[in-house]
PDB file of N, CA, C and O in Angstrom:
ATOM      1  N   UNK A   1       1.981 -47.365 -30.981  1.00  0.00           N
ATOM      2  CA  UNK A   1       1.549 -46.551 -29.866  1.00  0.00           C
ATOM      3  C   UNK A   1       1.379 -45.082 -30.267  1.00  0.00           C
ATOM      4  O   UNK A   1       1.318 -44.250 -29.361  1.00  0.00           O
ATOM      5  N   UNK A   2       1.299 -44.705 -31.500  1.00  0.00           N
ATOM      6  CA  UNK A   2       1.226 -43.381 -32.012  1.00  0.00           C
ATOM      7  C   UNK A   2      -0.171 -42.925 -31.808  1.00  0.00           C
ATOM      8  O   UNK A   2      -1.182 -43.473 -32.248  1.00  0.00           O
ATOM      9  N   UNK A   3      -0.089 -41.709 -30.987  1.00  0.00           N
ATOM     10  CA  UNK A   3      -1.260 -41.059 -30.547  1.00  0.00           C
ATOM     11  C   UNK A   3      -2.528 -41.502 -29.536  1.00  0.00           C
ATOM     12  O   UNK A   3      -3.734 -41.275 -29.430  1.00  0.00           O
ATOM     13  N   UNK A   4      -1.451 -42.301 -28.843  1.00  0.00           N
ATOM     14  CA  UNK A   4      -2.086 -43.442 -27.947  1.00  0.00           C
ATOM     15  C   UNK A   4      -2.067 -41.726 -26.462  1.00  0.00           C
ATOM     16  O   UNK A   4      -1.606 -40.585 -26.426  1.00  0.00           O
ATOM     17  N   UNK A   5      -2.980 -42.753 -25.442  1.00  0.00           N
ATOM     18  CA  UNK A   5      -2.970 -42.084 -24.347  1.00  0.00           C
ATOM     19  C   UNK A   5      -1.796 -42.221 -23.184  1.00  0.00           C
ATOM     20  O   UNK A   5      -1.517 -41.621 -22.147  1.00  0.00           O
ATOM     21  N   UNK A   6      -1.226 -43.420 -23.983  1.00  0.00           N
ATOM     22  CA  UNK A   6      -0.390 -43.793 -23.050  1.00  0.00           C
ATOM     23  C   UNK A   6       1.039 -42.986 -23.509  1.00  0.00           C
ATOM     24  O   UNK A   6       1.563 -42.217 -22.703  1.00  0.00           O
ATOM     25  N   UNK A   7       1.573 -43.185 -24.715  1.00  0.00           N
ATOM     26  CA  UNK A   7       2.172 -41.979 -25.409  1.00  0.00           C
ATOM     27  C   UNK A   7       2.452 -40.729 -25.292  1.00  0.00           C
ATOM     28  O   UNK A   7       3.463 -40.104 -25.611  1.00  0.00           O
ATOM     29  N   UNK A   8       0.982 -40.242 -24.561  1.00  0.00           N
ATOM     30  CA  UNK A   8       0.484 -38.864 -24.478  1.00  0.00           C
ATOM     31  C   UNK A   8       1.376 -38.542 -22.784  1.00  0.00           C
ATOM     32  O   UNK A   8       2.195 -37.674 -22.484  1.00  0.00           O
ATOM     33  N   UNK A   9       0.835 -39.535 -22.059  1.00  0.00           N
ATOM     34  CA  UNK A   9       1.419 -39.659 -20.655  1.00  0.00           C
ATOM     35  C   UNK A   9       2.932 -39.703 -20.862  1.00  0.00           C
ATOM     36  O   UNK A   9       3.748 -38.941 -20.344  1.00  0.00           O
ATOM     37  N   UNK A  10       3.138 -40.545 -21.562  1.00  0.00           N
ATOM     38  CA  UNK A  10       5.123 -40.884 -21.207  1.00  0.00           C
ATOM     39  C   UNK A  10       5.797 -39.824 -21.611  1.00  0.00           C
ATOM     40  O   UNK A  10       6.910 -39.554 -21.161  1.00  0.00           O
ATOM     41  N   UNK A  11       4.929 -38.817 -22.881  1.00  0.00           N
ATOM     42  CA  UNK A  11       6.112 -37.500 -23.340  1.00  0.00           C
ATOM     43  C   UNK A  11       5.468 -36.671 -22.272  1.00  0.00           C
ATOM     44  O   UNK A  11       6.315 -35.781 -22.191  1.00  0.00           O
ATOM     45  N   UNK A  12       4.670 -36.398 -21.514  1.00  0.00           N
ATOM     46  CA  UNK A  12       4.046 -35.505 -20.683  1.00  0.00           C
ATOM     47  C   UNK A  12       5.424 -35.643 -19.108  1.00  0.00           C
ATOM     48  O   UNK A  12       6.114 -34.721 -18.673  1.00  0.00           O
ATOM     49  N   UNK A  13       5.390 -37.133 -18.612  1.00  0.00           N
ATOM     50  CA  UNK A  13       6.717 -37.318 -17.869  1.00  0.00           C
ATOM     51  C   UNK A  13       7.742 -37.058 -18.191  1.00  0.00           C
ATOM     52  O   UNK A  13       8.422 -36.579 -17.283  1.00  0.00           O
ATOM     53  N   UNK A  14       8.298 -37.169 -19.280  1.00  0.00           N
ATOM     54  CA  UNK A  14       9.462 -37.208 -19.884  1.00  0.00           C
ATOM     55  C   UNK A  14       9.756 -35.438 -20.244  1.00  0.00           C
ATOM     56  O   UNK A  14      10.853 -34.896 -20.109  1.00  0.00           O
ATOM     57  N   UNK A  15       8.711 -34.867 -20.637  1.00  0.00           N
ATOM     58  CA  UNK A  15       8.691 -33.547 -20.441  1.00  0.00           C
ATOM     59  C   UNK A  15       9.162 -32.876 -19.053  1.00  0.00           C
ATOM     60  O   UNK A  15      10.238 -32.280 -19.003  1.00  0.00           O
ATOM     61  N   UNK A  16       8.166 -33.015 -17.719  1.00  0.00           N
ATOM     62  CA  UNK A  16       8.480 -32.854 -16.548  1.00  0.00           C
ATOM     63  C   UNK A  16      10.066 -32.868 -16.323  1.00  0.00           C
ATOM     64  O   UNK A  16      10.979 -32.043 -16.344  1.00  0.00           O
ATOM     65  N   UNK A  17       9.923 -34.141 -16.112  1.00  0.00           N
ATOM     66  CA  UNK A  17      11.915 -34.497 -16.042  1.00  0.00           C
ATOM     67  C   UNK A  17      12.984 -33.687 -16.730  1.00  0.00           C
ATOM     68  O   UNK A  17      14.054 -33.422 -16.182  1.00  0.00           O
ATOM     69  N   UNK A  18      12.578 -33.202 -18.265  1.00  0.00           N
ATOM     70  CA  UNK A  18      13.438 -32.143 -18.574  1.00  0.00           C
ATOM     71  C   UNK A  18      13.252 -30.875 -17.814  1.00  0.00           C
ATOM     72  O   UNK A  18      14.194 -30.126 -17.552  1.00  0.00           O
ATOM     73  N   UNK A  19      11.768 -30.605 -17.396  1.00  0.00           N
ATOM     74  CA  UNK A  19      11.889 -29.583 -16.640  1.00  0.00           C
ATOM     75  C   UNK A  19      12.233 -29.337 -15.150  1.00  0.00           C
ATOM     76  O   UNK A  19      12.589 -28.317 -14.558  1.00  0.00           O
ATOM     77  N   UNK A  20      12.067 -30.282 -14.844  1.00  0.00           N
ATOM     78  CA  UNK A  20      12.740 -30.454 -12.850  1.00  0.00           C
ATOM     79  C   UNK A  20      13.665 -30.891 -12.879  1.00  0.00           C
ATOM     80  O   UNK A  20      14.146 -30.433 -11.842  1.00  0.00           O
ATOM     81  N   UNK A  21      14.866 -31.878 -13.559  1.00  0.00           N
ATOM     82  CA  UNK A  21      15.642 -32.191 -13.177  1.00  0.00           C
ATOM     83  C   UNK A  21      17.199 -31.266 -13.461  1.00  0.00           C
ATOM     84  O   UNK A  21      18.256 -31.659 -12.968  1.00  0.00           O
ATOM     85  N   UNK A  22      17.129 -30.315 -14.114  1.00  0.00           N
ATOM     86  CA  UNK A  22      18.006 -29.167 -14.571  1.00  0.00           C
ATOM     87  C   UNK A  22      18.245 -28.558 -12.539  1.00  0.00           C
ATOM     88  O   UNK A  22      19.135 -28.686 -11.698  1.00  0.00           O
ATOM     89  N   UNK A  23      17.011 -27.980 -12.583  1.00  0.00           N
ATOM     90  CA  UNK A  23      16.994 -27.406 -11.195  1.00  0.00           C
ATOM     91  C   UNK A  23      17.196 -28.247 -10.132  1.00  0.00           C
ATOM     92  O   UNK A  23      17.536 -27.540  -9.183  1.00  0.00           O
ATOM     93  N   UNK A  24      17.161 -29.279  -9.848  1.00  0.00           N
ATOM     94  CA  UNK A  24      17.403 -30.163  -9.101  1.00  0.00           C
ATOM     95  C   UNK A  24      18.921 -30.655  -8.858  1.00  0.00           C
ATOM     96  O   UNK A  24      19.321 -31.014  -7.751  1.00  0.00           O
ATOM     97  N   UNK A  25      19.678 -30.631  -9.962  1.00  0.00           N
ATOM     98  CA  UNK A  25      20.649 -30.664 -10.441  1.00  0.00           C
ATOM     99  C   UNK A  25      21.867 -29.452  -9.476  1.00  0.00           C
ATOM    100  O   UNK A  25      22.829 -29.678  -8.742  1.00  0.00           O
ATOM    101  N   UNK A  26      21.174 -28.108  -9.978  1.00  0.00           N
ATOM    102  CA  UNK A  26      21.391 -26.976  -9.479  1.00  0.00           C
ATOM    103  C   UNK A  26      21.264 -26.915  -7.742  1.00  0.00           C
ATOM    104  O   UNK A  26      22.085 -26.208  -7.157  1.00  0.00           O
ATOM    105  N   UNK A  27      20.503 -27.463  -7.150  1.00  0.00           N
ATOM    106  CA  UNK A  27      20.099 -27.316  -6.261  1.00  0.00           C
ATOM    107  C   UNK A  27      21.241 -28.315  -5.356  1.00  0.00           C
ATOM    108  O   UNK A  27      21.860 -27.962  -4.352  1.00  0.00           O
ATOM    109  N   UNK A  28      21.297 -29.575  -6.004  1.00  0.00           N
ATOM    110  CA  UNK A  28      22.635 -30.463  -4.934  1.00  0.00           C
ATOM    111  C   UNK A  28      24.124 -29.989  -5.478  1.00  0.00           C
ATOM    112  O   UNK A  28      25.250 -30.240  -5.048  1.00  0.00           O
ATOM    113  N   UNK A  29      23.717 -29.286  -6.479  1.00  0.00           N
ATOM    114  CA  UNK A  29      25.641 -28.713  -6.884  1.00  0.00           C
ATOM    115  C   UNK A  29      25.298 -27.561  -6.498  1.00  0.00           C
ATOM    116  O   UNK A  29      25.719 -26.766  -7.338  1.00  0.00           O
ATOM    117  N   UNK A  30      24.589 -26.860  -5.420  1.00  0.00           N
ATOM    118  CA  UNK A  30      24.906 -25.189  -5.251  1.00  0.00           C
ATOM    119  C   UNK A  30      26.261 -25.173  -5.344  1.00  0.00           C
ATOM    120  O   UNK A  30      26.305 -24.692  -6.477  1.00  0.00           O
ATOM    121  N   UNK A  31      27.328 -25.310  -5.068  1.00  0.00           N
ATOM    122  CA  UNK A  31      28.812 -24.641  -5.051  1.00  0.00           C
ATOM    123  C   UNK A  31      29.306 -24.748  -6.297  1.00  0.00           C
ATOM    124  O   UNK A  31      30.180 -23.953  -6.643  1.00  0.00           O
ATOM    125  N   UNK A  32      28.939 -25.535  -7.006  1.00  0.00           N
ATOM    126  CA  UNK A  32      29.753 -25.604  -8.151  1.00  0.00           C
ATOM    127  C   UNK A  32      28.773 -24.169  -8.679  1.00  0.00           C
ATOM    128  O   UNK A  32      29.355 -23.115  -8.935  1.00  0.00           O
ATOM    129  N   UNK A  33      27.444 -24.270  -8.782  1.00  0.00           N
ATOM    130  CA  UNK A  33      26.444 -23.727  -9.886  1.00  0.00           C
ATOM    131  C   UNK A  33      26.797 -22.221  -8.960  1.00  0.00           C
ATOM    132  O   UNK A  33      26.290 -21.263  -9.542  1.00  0.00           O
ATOM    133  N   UNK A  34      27.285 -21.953  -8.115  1.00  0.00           N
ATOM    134  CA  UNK A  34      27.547 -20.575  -7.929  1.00  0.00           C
ATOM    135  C   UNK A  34      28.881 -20.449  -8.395  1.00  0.00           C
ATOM    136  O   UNK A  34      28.865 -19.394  -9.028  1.00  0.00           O
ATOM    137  N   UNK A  35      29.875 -20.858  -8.439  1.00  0.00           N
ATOM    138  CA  UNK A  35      31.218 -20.979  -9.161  1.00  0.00           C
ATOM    139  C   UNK A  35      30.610 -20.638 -11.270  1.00  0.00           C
ATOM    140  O   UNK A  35      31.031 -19.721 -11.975  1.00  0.00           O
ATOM    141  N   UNK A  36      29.732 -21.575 -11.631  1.00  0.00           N
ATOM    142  CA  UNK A  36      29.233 -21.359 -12.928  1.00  0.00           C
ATOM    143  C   UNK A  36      28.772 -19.698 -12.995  1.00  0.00           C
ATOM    144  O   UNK A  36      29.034 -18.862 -13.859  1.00  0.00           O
ATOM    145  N   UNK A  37      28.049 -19.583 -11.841  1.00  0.00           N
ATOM    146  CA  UNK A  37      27.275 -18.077 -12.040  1.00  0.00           C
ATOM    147  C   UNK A  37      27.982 -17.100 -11.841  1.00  0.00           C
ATOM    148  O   UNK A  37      27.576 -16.005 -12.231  1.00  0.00           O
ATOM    149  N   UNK A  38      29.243 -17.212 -11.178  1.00  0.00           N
ATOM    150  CA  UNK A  38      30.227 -16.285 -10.900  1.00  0.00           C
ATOM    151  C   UNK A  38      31.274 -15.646 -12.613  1.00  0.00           C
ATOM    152  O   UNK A  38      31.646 -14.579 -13.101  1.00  0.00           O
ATOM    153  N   UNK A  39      31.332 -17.017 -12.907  1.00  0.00           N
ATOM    154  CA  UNK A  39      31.691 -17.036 -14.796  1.00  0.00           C
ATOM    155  C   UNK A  39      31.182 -16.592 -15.412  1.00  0.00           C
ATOM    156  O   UNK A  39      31.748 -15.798 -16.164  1.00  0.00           O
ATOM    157  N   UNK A  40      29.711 -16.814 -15.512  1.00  0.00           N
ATOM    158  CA  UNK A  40      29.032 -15.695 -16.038  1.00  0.00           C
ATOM    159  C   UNK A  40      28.917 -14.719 -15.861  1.00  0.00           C
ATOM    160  O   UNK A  40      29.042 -14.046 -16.884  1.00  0.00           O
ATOM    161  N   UNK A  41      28.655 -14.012 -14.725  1.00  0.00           N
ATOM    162  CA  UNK A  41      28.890 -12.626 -14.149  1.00  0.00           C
ATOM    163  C   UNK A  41      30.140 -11.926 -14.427  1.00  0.00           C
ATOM    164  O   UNK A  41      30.192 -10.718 -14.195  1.00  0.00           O
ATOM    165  N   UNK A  42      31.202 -12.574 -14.919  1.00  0.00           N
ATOM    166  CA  UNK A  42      32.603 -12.128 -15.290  1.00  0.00           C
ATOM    167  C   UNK A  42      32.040 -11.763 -16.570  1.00  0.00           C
ATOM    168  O   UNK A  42      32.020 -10.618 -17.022  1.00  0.00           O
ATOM    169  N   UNK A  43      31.543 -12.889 -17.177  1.00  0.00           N
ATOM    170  CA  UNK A  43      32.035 -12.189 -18.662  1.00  0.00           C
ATOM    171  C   UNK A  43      30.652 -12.000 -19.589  1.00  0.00           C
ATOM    172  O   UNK A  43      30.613 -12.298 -20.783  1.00  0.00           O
ATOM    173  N   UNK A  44      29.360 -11.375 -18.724  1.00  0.00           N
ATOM    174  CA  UNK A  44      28.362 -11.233 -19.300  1.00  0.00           C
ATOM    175  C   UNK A  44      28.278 -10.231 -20.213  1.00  0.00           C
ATOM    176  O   UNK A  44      27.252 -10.195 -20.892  1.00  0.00           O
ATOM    177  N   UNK A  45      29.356  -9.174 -20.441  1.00  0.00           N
ATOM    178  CA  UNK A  45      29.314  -8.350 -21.703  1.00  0.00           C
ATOM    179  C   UNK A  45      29.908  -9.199 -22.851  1.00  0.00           C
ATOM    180  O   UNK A  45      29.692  -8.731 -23.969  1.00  0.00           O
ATOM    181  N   UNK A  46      30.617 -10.356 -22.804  1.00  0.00           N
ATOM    182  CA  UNK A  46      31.144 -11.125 -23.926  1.00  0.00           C
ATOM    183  C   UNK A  46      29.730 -11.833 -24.558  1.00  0.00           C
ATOM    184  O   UNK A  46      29.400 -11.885 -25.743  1.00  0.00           O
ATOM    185  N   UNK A  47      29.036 -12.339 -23.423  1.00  0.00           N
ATOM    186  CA  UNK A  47      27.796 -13.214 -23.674  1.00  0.00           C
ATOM    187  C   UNK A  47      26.771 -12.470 -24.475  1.00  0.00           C
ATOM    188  O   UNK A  47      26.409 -12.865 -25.583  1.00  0.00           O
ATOM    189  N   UNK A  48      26.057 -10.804 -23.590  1.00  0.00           N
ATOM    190  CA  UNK A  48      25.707 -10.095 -24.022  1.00  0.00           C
ATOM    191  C   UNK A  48      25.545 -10.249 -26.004  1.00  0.00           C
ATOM    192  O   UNK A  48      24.732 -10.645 -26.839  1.00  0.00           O
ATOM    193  N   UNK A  49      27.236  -9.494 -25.913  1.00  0.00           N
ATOM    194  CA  UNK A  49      27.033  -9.279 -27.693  1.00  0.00           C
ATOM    195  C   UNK A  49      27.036 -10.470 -28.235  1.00  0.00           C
ATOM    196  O   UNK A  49      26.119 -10.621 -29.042  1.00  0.00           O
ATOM    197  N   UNK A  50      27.770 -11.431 -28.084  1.00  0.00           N
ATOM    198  CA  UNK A  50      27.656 -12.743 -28.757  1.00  0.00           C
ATOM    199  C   UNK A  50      25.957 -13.122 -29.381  1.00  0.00           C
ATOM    200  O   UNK A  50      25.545 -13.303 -30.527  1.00  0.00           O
ATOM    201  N   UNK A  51      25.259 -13.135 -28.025  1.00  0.00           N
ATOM    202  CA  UNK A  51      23.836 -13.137 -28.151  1.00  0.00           C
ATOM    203  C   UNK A  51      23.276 -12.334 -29.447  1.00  0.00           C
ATOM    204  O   UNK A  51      22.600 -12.717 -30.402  1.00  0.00           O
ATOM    205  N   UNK A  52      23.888 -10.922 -29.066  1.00  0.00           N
ATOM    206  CA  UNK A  52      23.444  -9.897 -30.127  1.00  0.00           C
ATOM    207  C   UNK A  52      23.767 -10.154 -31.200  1.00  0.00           C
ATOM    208  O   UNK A  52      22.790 -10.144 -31.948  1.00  0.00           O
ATOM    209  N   UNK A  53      25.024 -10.482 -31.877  1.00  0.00           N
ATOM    210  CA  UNK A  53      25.517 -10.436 -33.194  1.00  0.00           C
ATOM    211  C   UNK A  53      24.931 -12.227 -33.897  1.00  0.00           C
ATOM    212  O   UNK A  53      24.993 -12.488 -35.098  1.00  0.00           O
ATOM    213  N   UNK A  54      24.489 -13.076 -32.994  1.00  0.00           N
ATOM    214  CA  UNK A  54      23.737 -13.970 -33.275  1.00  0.00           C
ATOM    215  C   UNK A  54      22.354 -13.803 -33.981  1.00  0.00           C
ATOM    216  O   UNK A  54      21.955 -14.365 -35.001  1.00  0.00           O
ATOM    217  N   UNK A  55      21.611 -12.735 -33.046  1.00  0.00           N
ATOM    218  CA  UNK A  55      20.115 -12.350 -33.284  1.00  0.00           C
ATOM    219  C   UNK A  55      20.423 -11.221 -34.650  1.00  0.00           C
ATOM    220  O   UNK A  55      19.524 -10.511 -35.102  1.00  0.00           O
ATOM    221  N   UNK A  56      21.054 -11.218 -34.888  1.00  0.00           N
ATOM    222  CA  UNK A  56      21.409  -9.812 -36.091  1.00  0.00           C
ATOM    223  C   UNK A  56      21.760 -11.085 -37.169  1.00  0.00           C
ATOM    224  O   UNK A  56      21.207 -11.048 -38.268  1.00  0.00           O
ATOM    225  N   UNK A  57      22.409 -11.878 -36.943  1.00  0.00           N
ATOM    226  CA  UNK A  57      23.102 -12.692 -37.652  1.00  0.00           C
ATOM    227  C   UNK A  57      21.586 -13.732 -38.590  1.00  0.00           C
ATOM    228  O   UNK A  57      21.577 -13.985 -39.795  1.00  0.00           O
ATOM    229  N   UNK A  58      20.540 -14.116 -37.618  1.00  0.00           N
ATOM    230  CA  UNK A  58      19.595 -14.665 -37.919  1.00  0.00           C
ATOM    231  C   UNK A  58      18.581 -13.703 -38.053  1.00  0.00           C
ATOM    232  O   UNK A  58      17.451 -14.146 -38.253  1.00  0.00           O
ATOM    233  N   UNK A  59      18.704 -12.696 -37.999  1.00  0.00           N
ATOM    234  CA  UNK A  59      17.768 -11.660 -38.835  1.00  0.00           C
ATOM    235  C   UNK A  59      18.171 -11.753 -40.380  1.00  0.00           C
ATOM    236  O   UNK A  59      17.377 -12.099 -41.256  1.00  0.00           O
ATOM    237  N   UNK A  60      19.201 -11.480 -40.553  1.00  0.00           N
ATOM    238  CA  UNK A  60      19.376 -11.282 -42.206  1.00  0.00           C
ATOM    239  C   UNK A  60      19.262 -12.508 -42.302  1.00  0.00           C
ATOM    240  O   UNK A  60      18.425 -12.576 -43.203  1.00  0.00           O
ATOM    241  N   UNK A  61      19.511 -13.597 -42.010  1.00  0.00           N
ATOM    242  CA  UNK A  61      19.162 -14.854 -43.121  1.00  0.00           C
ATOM    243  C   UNK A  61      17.964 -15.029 -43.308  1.00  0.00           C
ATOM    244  O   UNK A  61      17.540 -15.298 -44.432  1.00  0.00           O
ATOM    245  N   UNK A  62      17.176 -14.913 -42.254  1.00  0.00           N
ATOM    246  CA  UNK A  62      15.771 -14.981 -42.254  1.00  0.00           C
ATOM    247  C   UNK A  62      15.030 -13.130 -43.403  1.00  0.00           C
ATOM    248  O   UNK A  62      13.896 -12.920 -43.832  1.00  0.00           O
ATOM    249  N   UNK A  63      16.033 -12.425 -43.478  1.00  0.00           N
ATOM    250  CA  UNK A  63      15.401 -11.903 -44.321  1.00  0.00           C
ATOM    251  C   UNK A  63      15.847 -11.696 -45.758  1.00  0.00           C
ATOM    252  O   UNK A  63      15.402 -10.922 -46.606  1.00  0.00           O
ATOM    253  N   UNK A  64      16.777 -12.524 -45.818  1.00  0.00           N
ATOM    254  CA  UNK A  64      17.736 -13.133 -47.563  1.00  0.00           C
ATOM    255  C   UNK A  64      17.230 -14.312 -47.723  1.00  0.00           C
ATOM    256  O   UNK A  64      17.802 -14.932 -48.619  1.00  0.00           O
ATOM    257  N   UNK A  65      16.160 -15.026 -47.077  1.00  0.00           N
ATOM    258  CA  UNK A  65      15.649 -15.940 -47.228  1.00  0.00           C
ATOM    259  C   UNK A  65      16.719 -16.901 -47.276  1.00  0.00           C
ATOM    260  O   UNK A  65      16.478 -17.603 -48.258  1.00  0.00           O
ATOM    261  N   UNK A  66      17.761 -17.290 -46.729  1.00  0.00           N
ATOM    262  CA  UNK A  66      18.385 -18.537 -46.660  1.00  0.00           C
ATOM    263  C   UNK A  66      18.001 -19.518 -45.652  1.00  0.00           C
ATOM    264  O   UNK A  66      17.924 -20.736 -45.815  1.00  0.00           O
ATOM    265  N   UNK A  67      17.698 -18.644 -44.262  1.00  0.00           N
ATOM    266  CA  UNK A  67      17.260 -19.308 -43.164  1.00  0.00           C
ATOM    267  C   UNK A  67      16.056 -20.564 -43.560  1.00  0.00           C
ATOM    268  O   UNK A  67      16.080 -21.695 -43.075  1.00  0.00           O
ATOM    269  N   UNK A  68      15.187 -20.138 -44.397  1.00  0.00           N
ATOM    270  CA  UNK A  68      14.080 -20.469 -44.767  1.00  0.00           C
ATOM    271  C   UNK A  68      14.564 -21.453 -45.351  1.00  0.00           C
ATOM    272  O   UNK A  68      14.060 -22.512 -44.977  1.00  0.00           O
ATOM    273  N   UNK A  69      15.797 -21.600 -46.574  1.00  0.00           N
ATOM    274  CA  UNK A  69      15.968 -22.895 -47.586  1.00  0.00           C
ATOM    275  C   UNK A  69      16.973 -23.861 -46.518  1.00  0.00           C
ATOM    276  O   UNK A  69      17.001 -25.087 -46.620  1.00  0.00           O
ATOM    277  N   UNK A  70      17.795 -23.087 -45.472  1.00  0.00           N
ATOM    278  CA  UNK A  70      18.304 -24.208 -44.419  1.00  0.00           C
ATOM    279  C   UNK A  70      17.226 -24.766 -43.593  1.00  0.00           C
ATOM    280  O   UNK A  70      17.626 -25.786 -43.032  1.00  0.00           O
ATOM    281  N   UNK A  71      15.911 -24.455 -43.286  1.00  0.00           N
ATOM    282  CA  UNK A  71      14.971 -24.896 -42.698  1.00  0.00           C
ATOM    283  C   UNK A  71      14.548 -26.152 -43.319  1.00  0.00           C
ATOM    284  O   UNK A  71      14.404 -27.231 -42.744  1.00  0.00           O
ATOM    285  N   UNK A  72      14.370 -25.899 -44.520  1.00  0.00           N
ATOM    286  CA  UNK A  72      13.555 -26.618 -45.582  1.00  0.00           C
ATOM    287  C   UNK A  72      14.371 -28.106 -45.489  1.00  0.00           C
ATOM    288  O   UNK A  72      13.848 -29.217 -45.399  1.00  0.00           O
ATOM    289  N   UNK A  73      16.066 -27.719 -45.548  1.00  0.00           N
ATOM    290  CA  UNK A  73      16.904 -29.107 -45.694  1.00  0.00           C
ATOM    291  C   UNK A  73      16.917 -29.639 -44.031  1.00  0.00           C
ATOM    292  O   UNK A  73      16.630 -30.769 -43.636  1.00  0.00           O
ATOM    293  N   UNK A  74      17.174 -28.924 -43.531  1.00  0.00           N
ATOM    294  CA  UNK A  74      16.976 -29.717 -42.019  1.00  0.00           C
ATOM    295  C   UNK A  74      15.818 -30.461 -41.915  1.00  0.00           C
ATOM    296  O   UNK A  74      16.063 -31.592 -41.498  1.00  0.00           O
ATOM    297  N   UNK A  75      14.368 -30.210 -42.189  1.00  0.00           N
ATOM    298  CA  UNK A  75      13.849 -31.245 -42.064  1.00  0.00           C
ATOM    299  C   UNK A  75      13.497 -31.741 -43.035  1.00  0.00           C
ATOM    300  O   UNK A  75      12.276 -31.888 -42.975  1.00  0.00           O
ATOM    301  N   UNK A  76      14.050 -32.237 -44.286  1.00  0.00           N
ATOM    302  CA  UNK A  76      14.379 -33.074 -45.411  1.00  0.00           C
ATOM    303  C   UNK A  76      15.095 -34.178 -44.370  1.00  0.00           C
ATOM    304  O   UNK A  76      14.548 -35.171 -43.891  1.00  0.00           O
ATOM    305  N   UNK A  77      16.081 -33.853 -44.215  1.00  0.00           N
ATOM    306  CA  UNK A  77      17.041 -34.691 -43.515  1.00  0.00           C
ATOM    307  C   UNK A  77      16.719 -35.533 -42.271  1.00  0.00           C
ATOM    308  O   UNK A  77      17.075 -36.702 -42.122  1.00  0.00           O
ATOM    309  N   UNK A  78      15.834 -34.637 -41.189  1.00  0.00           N
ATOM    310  CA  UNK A  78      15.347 -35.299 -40.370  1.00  0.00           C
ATOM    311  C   UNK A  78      13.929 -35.739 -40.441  1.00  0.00           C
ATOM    312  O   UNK A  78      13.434 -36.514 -39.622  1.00  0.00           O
ATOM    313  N   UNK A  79      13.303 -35.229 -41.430  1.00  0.00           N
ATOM    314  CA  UNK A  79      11.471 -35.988 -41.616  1.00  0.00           C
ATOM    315  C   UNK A  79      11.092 -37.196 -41.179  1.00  0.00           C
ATOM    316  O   UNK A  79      10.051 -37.527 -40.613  1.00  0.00           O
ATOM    317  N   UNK A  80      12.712 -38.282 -41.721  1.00  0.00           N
ATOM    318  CA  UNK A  80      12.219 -39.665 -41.753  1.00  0.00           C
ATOM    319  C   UNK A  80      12.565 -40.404 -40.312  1.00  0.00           C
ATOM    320  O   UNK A  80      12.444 -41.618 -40.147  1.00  0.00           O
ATOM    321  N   UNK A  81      12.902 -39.710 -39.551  1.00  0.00           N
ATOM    322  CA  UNK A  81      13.555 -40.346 -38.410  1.00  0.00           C
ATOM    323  C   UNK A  81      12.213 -40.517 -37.462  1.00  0.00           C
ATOM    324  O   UNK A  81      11.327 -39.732 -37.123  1.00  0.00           O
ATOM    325  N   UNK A  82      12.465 -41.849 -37.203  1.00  0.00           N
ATOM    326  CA  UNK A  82      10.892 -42.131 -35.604  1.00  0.00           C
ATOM    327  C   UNK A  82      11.905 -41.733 -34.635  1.00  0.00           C
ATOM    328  O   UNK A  82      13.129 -41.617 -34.697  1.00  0.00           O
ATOM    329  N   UNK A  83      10.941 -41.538 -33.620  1.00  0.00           N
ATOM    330  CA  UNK A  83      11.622 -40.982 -31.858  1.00  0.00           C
ATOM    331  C   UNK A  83      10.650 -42.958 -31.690  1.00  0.00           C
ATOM    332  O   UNK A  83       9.773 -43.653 -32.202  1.00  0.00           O
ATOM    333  N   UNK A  84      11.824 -42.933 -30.453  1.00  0.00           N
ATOM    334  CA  UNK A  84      11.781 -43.927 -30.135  1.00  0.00           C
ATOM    335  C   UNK A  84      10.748 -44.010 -28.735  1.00  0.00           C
ATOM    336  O   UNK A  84      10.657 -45.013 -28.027  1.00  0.00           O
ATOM    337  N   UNK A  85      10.133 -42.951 -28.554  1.00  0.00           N
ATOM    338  CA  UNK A  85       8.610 -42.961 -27.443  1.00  0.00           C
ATOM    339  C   UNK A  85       7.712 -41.984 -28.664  1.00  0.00           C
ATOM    340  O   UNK A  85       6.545 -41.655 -28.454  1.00  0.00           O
TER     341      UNK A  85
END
């Protein structure tokens, strides 16, 4: 079924669903997902730098070129794998 139309359709649904069902999710747990957002709002300067010292963190590898040779083995490793749609 590789590069079929029908293929084309089922990751196109299957796409959707990752994208509506997050919010949907959100939407019948409002109490909890405002309890979640309240956590975050506590400790969004922890999140903040974390974020930051991440994006700093993948700047230099990407400019010591390691990022690039861990790229290379990640998909060594995963090349051979089929998805099962």
């Amino acid at each position: 079924m590789p590069g079929s139309p029908a293929r084309g359709a089922l990751l196109g649904l299957f796409y959707c669903l990752g994208l509506g069902v997050p919010f949907l999710l959100v939407a019948i747990g409002f109490g909890w997902a405002s309890v979640a957002v309240g956590f975050l709002r506590r400790h969004i300067r922890a999140i903040n730098i974390a974020g930051g010292v991440m994006l700093i963190l993948i700047g230099v590898l990407m400019v010591s070129g390691i990022w690039t040779i861990w790229i290379y083995q990640l998909q060594a490793l995963i090349g051979g794998v089929t998805l099962p749609i």
